[in-house]
C-alpha positions, -999 to 999 in steps of 0.1 A, spaced: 84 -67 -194 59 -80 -170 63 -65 -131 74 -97 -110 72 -76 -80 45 -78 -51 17 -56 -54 -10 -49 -27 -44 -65 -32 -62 -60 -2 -62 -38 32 -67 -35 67 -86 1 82 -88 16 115 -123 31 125 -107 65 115 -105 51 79 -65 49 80 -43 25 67 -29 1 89 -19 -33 71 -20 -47 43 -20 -80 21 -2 -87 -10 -5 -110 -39 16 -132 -25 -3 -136 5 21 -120 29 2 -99 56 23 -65 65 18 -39 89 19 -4 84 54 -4 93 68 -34 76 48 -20 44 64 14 46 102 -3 45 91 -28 11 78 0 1 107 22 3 130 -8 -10 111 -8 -38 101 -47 -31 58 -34 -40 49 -25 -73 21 1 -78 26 25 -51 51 48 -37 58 67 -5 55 110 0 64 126 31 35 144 44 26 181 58 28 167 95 67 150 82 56 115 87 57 91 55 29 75 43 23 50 13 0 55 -19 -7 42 -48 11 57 -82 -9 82 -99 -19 68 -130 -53 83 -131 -73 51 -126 -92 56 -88 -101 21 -90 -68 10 -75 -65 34 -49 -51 18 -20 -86 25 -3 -102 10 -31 -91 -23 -21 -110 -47 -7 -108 -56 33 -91 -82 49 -94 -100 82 
């Protein structure tokens, strides 16, 4: 059965290199924030959220051993 949900296709970077928005294949624009709660709802296909060492969450993409769609992978967006 094909996935109907979202998926991310391109993302936004701070000068640090971190996350901070991101566009999906529907065209919607999300920040970090708004990202994390689809995300979590399990609205996003591809990618999943871990708490990390510092206690904050943080999305990524699933593990399926192909680095070509890491979430830093994706292309840039204005």
């Amino acid at each position: 059965m094909h996935d109907q949900r979202e998926q991310f296709i391109a993302v936004q970077k701070n000068s640090d290199g971190d996350l901070t928005a991101f566009k999906t294949s529907t065209g919607r624009m999300l920040n970090y924030e708004e990202a994390l709660q689809e995300v979590q709802s399990g609205m996003i296909a591809g990618v999943n959220v871990f708490k990390g060492k510092d206690g904050e969450r943080y999305i990524r993409g699933d593990a399926d051993g192909d680095p070509s769609n890491n979430l830093d992978q994706l292309p840039g967006f204005e």
